[in-house]
C-alpha positions in Angstrom: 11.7 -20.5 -17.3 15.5 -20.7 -16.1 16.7 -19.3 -13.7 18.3 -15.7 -13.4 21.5 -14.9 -12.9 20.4 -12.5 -10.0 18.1 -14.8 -8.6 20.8 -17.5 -8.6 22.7 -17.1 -4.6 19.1 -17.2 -3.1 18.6 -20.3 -4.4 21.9 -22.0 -4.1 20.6 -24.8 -1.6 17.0 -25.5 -3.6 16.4 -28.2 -5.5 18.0 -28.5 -9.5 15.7 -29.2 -11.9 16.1 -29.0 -15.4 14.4 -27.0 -17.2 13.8 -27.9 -20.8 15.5 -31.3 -22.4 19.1 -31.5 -22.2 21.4 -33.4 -23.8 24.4 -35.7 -22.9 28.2 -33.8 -22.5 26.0 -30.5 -21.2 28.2 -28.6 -18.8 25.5 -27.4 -16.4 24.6 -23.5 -15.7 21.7 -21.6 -14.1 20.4 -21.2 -18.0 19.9 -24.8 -17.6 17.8 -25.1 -14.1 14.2 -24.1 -13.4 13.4 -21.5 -11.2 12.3 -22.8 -8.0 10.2 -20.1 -7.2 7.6 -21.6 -9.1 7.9 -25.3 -8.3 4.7 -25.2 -6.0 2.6 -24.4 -9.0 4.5 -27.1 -10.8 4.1 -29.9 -8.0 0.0 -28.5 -7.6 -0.4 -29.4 -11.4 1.6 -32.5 -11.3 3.8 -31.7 -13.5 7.1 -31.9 -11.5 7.8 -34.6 -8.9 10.7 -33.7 -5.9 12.7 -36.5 -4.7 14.7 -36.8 -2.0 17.7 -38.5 -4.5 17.7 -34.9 -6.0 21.1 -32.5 -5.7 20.7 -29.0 -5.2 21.5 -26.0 -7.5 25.1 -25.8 -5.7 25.6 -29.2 -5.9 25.5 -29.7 -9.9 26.6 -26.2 -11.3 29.9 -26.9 -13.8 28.8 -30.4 -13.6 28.6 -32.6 -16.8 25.5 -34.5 -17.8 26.3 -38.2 -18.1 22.9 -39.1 -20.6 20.0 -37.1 -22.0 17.5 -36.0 -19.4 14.1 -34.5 -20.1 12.7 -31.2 -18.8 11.0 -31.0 -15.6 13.8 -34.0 -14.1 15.5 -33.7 -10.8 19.4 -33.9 -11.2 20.7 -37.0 -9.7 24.3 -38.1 -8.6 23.8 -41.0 -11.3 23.1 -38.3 -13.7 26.7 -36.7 -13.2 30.3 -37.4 -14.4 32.7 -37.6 -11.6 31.7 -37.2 -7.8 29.7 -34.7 -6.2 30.7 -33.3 -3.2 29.6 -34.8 0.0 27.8 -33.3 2.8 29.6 -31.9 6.3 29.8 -34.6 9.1 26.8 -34.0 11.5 30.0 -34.4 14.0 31.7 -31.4 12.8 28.3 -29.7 11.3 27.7 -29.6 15.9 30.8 -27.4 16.4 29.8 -24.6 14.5 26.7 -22.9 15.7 24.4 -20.3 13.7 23.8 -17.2 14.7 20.3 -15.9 15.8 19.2 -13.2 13.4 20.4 -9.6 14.5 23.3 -10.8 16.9 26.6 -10.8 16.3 29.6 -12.9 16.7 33.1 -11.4 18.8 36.3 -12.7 18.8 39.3 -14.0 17.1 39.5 -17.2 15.4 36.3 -17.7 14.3 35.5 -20.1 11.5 32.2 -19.9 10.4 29.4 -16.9 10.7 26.0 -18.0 9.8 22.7 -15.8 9.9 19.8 -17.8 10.6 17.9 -17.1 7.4 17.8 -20.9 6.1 21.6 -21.6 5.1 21.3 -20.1 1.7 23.6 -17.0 1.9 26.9 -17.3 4.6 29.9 -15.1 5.1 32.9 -17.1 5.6 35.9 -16.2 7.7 39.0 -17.7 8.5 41.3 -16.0 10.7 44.5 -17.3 12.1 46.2 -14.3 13.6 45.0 -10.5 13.5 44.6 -7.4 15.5 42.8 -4.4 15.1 40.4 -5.3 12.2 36.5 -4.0 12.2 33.8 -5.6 10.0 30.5 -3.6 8.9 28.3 -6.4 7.4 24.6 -4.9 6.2 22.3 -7.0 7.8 19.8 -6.6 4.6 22.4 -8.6 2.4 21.5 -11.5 4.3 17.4 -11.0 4.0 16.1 -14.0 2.1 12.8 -13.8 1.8 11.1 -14.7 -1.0 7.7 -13.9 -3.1 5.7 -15.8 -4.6 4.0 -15.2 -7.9 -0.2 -15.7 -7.9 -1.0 -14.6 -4.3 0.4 -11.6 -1.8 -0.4 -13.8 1.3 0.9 -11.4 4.2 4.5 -12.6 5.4 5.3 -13.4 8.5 7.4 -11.0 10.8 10.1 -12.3 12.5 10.2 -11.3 16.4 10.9 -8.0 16.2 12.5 -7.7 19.6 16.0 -8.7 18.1 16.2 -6.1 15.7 16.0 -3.4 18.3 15.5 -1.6 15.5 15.3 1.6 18.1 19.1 1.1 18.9 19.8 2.7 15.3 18.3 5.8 15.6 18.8 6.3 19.7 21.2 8.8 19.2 19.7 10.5 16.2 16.9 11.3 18.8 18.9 12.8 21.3 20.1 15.4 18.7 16.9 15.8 17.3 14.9 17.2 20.0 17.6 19.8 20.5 17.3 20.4 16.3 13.9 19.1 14.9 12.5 21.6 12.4 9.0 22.5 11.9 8.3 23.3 8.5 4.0 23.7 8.9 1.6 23.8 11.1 -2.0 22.9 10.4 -4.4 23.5 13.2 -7.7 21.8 12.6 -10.8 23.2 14.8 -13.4 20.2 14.9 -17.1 22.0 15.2 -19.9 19.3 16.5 -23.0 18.6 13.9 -25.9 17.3 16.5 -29.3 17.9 13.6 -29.1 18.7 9.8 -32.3 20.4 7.9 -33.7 21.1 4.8 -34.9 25.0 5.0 -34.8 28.4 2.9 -31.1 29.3 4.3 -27.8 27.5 5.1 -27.0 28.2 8.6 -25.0 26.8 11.5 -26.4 27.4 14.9 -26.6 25.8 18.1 -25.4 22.5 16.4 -28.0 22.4 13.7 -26.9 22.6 10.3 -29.8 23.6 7.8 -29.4 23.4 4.3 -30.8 25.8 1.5 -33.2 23.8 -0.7 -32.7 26.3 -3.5 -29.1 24.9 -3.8 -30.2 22.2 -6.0 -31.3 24.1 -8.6 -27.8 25.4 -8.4 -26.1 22.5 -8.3 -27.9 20.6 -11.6 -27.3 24.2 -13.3 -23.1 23.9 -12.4 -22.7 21.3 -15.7 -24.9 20.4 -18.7 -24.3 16.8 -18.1 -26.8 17.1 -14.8 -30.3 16.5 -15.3 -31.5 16.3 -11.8 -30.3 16.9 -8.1 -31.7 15.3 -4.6 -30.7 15.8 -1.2 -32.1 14.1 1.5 -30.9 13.2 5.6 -30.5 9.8 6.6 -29.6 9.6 10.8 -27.9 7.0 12.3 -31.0 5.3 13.8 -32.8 4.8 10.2 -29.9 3.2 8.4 -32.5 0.4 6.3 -32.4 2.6 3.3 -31.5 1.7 0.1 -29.4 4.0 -2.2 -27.8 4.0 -5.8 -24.1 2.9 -5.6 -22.0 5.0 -3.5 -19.5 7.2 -5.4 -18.1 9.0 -2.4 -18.1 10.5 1.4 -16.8 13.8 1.6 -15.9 15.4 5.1 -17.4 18.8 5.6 -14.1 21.5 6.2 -13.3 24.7 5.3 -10.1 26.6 5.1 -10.5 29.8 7.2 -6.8 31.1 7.4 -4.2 30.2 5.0 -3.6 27.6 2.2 -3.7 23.5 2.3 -1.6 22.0 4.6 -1.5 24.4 7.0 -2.9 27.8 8.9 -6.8 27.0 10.3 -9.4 24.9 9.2 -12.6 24.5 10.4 -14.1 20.7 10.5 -17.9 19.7 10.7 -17.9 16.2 12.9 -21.1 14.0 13.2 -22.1 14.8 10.1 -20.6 14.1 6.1 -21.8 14.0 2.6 -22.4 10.9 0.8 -22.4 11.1 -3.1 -25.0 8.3 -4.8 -25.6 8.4 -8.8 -26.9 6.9 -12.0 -27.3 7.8 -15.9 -30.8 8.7 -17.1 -31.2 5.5 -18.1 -30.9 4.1 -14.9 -27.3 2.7 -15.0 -25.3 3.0 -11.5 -22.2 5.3 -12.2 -19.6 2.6 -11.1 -17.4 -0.1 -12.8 -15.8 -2.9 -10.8 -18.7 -3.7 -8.9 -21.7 -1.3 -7.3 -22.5 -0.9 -3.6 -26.5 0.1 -5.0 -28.7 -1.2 -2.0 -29.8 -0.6 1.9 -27.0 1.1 3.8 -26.5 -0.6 6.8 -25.5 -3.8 5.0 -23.5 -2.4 2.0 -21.3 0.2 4.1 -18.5 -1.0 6.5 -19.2 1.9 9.1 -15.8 3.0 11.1 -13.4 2.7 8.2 -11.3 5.4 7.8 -12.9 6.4 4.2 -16.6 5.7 5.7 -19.3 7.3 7.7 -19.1 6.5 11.3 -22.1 4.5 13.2 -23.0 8.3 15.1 -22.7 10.4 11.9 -25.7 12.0 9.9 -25.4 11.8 5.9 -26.4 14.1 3.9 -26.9 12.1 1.0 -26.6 13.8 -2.4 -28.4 12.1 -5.5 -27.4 13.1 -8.7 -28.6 12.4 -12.4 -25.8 13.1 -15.3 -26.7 12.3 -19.1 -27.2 8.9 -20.5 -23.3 7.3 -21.4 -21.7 9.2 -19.8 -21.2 7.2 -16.4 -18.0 5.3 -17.6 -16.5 8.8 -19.4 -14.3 11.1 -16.9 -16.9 14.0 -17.6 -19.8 12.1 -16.3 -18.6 11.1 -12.5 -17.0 14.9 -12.4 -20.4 16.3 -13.3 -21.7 14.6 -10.5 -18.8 15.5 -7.7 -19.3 19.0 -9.2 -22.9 19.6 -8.2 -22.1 18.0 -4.6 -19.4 20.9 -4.4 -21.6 23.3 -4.9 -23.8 22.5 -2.0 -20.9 21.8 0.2 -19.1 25.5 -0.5 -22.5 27.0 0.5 -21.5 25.3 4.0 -18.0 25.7 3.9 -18.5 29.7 3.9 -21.0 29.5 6.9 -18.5 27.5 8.6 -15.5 30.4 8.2 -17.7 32.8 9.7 -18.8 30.4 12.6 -18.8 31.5 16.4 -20.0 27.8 17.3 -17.7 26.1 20.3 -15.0 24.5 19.6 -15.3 20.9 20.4 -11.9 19.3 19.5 -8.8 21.3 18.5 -5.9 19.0 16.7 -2.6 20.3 15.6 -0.6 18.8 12.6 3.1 19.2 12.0 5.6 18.8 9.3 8.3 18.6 10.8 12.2 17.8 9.7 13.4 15.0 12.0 17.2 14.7 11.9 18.8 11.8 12.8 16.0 9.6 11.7 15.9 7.3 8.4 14.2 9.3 5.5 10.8 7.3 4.3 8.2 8.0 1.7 4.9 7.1 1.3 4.2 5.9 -2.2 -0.1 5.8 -2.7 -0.5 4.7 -6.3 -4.0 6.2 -7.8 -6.0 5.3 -10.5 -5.8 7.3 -13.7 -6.8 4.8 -16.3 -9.0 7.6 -17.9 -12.3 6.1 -18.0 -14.2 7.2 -15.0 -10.6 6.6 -12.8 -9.6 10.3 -12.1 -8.8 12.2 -8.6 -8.1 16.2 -8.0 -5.0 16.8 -6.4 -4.7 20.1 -4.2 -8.4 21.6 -4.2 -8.7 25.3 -3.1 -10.8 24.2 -0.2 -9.9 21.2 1.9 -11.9 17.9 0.2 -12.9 20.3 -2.2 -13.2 20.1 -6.4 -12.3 23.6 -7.9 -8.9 24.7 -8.1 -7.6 21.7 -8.1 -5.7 19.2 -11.3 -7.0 15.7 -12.0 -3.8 13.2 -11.6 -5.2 11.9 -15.6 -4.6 15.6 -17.2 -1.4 15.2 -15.2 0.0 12.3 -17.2 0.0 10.2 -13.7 3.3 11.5 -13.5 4.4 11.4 -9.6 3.5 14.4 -7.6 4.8 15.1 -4.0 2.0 16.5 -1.3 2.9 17.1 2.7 1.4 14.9 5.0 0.0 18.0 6.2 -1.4 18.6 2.7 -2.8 14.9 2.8 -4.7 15.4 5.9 -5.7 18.8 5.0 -8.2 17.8 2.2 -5.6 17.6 -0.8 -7.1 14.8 -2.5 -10.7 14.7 -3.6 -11.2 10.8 -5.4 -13.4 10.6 -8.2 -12.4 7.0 -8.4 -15.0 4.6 -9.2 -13.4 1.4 -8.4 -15.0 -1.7 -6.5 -16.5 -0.6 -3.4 -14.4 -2.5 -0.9 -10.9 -1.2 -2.1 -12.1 2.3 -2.8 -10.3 5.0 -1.0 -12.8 7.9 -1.0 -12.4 11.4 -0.2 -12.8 10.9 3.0 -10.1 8.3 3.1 -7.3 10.8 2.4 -8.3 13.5 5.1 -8.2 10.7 8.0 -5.1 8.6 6.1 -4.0 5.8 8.7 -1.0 5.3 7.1 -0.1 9.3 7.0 -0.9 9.2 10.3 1.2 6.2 11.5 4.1 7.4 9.6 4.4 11.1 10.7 3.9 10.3 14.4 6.5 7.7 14.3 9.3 9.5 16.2 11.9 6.7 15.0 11.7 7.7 11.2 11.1 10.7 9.5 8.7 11.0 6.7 9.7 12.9 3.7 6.6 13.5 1.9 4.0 11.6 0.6 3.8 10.4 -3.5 0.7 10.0 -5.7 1.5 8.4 -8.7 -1.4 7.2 -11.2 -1.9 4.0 -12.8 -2.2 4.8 -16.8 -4.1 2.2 -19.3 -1.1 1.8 -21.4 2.2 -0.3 -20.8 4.3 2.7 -22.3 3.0 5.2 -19.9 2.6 2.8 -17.1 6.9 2.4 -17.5 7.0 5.9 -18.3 5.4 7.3 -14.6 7.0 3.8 -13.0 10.7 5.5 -14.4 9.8 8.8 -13.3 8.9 7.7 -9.6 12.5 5.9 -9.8 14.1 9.2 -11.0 12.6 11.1 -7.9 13.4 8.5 -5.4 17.3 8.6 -6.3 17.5 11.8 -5.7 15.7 11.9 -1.8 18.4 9.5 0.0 15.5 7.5 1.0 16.2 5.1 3.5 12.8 3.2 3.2 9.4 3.4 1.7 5.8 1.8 1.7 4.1 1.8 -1.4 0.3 1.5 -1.0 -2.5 0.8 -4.1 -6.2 0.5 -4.3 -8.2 -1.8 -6.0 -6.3 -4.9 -7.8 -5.9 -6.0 -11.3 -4.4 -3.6 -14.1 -3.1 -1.4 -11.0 -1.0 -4.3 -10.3 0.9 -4.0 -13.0 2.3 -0.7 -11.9 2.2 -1.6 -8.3 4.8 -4.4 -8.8 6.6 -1.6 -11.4 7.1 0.8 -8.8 8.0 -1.3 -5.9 10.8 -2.3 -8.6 11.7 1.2 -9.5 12.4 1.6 -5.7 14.0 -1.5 -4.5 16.5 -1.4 -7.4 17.7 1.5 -6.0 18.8 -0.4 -2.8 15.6 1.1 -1.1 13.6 -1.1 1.6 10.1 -1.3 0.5 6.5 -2.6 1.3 4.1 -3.0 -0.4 0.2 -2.9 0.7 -2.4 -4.2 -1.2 -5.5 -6.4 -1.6 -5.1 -9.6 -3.0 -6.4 -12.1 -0.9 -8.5 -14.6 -3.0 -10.0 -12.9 -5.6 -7.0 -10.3 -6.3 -4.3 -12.5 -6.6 -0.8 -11.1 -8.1 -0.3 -11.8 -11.9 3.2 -9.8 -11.7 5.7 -9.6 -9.4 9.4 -9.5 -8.9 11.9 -9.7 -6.2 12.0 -6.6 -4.6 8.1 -8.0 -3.3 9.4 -9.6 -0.6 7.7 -8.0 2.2 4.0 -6.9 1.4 1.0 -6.6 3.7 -2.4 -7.3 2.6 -6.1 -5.3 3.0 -8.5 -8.1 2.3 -11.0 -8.2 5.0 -13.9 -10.6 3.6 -13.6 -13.7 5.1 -14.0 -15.2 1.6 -11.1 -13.0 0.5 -13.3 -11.5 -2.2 -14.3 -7.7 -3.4 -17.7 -8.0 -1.3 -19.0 -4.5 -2.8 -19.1 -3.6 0.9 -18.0 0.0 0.6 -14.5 0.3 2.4 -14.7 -3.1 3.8 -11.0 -3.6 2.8 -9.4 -0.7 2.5 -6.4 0.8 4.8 -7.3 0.7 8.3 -5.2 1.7 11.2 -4.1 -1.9 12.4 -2.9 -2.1 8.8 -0.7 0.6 8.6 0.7 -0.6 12.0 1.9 -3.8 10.4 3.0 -2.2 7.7 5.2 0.4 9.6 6.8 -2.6 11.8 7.2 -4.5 8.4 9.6 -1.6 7.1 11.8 -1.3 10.2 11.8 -4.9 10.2 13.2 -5.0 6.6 14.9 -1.4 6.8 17.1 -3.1 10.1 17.8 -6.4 7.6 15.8 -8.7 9.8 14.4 -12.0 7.7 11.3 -11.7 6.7 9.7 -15.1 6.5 8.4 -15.7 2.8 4.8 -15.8 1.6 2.2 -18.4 2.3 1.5 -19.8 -1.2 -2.3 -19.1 -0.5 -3.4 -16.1 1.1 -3.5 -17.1 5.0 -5.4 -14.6 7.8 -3.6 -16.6 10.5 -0.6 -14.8 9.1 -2.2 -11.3 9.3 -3.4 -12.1 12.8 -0.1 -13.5 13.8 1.4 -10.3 12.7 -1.3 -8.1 14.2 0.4 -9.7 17.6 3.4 -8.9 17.5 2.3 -5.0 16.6 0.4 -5.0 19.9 
């Protein structure tokens, strides 16, 4: 494959290697060179050998071929009509030195101005008399990192104490605390679960929660695909229980004045509902991969989407018709009859006159002066059992809302306020360590991270679906594009679960973003088992979720799925690429060193 024409002046000093077979009198172009971005592959299977005789891409373009050369062959000076041009003396190469990444250079007279990003893009200026003249260079025209096709493996940051990346919006923040606009305000009121029980009434008194046994009967009755409901309580100190395959945890919240995203809403903590199925043949309700066995070793406790080691579950077994566990009806089935049960606790919650043990207020607030982000979280919507409710009429909640898949996947923009209010409820069914479940959303790390951040301002947050088809994957991948031109987005992080299909449009809509002239991350899981089979060069600064030693979907529910010390990296990644500080490339092979590295300089 030759390379581009785009890709060409970030690869100017690489080697040149033809191609395909070329024949004597050729006047060499990029059409004619391989691109180096895949020579590690190409040395691994032996099928190219480098040599240190070689010239580089610069060194042979408009050059004539002397005699035939086969594909896959260095260029040589032997292989080249007339002289190729020789290399700077190390005498005079000593008096001009680079500069360090982020610094600049002051003065008249200056020759040569070279960022320290590997010598393959310089600006060149030679100035013999002048007064009065000022340059604005965009560091990010010098970023040269690279990606590298068949593995994410984290980059490396670059110190980021250079890019004093606080400098640019200093003044910004000065204004802003005189003019900051607050456009919602969420108050959540966190109520303290210490015993749940099974009894004739659903109450909430002293810190017991009992719940009304003759719920199930109304919960297998919500849908005809149901054909039997449990409920039972598992406490934190009998965790060596086996279960079907988790399909969900679902915080326990209730809207008591106002609509999603803001007013009050009360919160159960210590206690959340944990969603288990099968098909009446006895088929778990899952797809890539189940998390069916004892809970204390197939649940990574502590992870945003998971129960904590202190909470109770109230785990909520349901049956749903034979084949239907991989059709969209038969999962929704099941998260309907677990909403029924919850409501019944959400409108004793409204009424409650229980302490209040934790008060926390959420707001969405316009920050001016600060560079505009978005948070891009790609869903599934491949309409199988892939499906998720956007804006429920409670918080967490199923009615009232619309599943992403009737949608067309098409983009949809949510508040953080909305996020962490309950304004996803995930039906998704995907491996077990990836999964972002319900619970996931209303505790959102990267939300979080983003909003709090008092150097940028975040816009809004995206949720775009990932369709089965290539003509509606590009048609919700153009879309996001559409809506990102018109938010003068300085920066973004797009986020996806799982790895695979979904990676298709996670590489599309880092594209659809970056072409724009938009910064972007991306986060992901890749690792070992989910390395990329797309990419393009606008991946050039991605952070990655695997957390299994082996780098491998472990069916460990939320074992590696977005956890605070993530979106750190990921928030330092973007102002490290927003400032135009290099990002070093990609590890070949997916490398925690790296990640750990990075997790340094965050702290």
């Amino acid at each position: 494959m030759s390379i581009s024409k785009e890709m060409l002046q970030k690869h100017l000093k690489e080697p040149a290697i033809f191609c395909c077979q070329r024949k004597k009198g050729l006047v060499i172009s990029e059409g004619d060179l391989e691109d180096p971005t895949i020579f590690p592959d190409l040395v691994e299977s032996q099928l190219l050998t480098l040599t240190a005789e070689g010239l580089t891409i610069q060194e042979v373009l408009g050059k004539t071929l002397k005699s035939d050369a086969e594909a896959l062959t260095p260029i040589t000076a032997d292989m080249i009509e007339g002289g190729i041009e020789k290399e700077m003396p190390e005498a005079a190469k000593e008096k001009i030195a680079p500069v360090k990444a982020g610094e600049g250079v002051n003065g008249i007279g200056m020759n040569k101005k070279e960022a320290n990003t590997g010598g393959t893009r310089m600006i060149h200026l030679e100035i013999n008399e002048l007064k009065g003249l000022s340059l604005d260079i965009p560091l990010q025209s010098l970023n040269t990192a690279g990606f590298n096709l068949g593995d994410i493996s984290e980059q490396s940051l670059v110190n980021p104490e250079s890019a004093k990346f606080a400098a640019k919006v200093e003044s910004g923040i000065a204004e802003a605390e005189k003019s900051d606009k607050i456009i919602r305000t969420l108050i959540q009121k966190e109520y303290k679960v210490k015993e749940v029980k099974l009894s004739e009434t659903t109450t909430f008194t002293n810190g017991v929660l009992t719940i009304d046994k003759g719920l199930l009967k109304k919960a297998k009755d919500c849908n005809p695909l149901v054909k039997s409901v449990e409920l039972d309580i598992i406490t934190p100190d009998n965790l060596h229980v086996f279960t079907n395959t988790i399909m969900d945890i679902i915080p326990i919240a209730a809207k008591v004045k106002g609509k999603l995203g803001e007013g009050e809403t009360a919160v159960l903590s210590g206690a959340v509902f944990c969603l288990t199925g099968l098909d009446e043949s006895g088929v778990q309700i899952h797809e890539f991969g189940s998390c069916e066995g004892y809970i204390d070793e197939k649940v990574a406790f502590g992870r945003p989407g998971c129960p904590d080691e202190t909470d109770i579950m109230i785990r909520v077994n349901v049956v749903i018709q034979e084949g239907t566990g991989m059709e969209r009806r038969g999962p929704f089935a099941a998260h309907c009859a677990c909403d029924v049960i919850i409501q019944e606790i959400r409108e004793v919650l409204k009424k409650t006159t229980e302490p209040v043990v934790r008060e926390e207020k959420f707001c969405d607030v316009h920050k001016y002066g600060r560079p505009r982000v978005v948070l891009v979280k790609e869903i599934m919507g491949q309409g199988a059992m892939h499906d998720n409710i956007l804006c429920p009429g409670e918080p967490a909640g199923v009615p009232g809302g619309q599943k992403n898949v009737d949608l067309g996947n098409v983009p949809v923009m949510l508040s953080p306020n909305e996020v962490l209010d309950g304004g996803i409820h995930a039906l998704t069914c995907i491996g077990p360590a990836t999964k972002e479940m319900t619970r996931h959303y209303f505790r959102e790390p990267l939300v979080k991270a983003l909003a709090q951040d008092e150097e940028l301002y975040l816009v809004g947050v995206i949720f775009i679906g990932s369709p089965q088809v290539n003509d509606e994957k590009m048609f919700v991948t153009e879309r996001l594009g559409a809506l990102i031109e018109t938010m003068a987005l300085e920066g973004a992080i797009v986020t996806t679960e799982g790895f695979g299909n979904n990676h298709i449009d996670f590489a599309g809509n880092i594209a659809a973003i970056g072409s724009r002239g938009i910064p972007a991350v991306g986060v992901t899981f890749s690792a070992y088992q989910g390395q990329l089979v797309v990419g393009n060069q606008y991946m050039d600064a991605m952070i990655e979720l695997n957390k299994d030693p082996e780098g491998f979907e472990n069916e460990v529910l939320g074992c590696s799925s977005i956890c605070p010390e993530d979106a750190a990296r990921a928030v330092l990644m973007l102002k490290t690429k927003m400032a135009g500080i290099p990002i070093e490339p990609a590890n070949r092979k997916w490398s925690q060193e790296v990640i750990d590295a990075n997790q340094k300089l965050v702290k």
